[in-house]
C-alpha positions in Angstrom: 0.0 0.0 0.0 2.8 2.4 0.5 3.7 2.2 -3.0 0.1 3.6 -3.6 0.3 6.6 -1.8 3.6 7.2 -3.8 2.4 7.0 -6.8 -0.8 9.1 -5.7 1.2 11.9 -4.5 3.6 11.7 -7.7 0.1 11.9 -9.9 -1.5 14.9 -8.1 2.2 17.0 -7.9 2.5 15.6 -11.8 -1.6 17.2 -12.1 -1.2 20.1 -10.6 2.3 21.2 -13.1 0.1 20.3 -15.7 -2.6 22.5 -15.1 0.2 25.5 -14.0 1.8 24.4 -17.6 -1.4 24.8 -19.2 -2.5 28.1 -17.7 1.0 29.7 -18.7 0.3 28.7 -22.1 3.2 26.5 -21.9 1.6 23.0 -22.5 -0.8 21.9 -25.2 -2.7 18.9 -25.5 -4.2 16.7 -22.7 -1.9 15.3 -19.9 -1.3 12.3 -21.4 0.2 14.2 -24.0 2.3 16.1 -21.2 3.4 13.2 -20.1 5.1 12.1 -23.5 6.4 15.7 -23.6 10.0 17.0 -22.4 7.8 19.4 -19.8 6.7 16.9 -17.8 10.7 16.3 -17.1 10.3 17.9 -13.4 7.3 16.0 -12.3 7.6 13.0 -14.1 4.8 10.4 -14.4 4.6 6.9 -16.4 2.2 7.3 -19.5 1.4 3.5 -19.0 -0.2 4.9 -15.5 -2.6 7.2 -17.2 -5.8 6.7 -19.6 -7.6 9.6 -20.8 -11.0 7.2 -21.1 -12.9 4.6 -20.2 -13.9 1.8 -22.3 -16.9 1.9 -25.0 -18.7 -0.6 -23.0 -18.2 1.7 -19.6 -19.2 4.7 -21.3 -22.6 3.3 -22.6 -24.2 1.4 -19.6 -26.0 4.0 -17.6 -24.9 2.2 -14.3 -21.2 2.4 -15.1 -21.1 5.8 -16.5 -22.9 7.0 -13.4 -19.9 5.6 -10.6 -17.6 8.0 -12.8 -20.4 11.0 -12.6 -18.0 13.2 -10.0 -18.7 16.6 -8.7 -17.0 19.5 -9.5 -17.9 23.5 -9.3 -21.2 24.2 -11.0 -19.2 27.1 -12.6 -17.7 24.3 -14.5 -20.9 22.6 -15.5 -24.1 23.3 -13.8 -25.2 19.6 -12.4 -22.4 19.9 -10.5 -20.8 16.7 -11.8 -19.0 15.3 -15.2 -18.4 12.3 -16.4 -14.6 11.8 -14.9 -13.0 9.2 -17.5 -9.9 10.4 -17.5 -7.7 8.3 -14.2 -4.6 7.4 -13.3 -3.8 3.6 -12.4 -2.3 4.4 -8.9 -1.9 0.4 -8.5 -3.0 -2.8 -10.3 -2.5 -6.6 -10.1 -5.2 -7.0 -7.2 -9.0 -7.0 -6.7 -8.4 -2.7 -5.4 -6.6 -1.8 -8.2 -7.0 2.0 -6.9 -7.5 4.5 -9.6 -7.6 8.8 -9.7 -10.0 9.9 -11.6 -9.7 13.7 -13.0 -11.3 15.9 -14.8 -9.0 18.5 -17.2 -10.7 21.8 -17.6 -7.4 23.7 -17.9 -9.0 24.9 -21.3 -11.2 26.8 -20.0 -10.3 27.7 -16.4 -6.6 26.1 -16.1 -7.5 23.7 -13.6 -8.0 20.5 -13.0 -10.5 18.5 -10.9 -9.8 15.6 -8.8 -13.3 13.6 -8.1 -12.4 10.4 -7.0 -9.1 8.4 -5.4 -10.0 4.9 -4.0 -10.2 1.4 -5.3 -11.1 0.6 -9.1 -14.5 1.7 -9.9 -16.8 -1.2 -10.9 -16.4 -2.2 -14.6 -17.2 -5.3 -17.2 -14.7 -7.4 -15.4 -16.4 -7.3 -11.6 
């Protein structure tokens, strides 16, 4: 579990560069993107940690979809909540698998929105 909370910590301080990167104008793309890229060289995270989606299959059933429905400001949409695909696979190889889910809104507002760090959501597979 230790590991975990390393790699949590590494993908939030990775996150938050991002969005500072992004709202300086100095990064383009989504952070997967930043990842790949020479800027992510002082907060470094593995691109095979981090998918920008979910599966087809997740996407489309309603019950799914709904686990990953997260909140964020109602500035940044007015339900209150998005539909967080985007995560980050903070550990893997066990039944808790825990995953960040985020939502990038440095577009518009240069932030970006944390809804959800705990085990693996459900999916097709539990």
């Amino acid at each position: 579990m230790d590991n975990w909370l390393y790699v949590a910590w590494d993908g939030l301080l990775a996150l938050d560069h991002f969005a500072r990167s992004s709202a300086d104008g100095a990064a383009s793309g989504d952070f997967l993107s930043w990842c790949k890229s020479d800027a992510s060289s002082d907060f470094p995270f593995p691109t095979a940690k981090v998918a920008m989606r979910e599966s087809d299959t997740v996407a489309r059933n309603a019950k799914l979809r709904n686990e990953r429905m997260l909140p964020v400001p109602k500035d940044v949409a007015p339900a209150g909540q998005v539909f967080m695909q985007a995560h980050l696979k903070v550990g893997g190889g066990n039944t808790i698998a825990p995953r960040l889910h985020f939502y990038d809104d440095c577009i518009r507002s240069g932030k970006v929105y944390v809804g959800y760090l705990g085990p693996h959501l459900r999916n097709t597979l539990t």
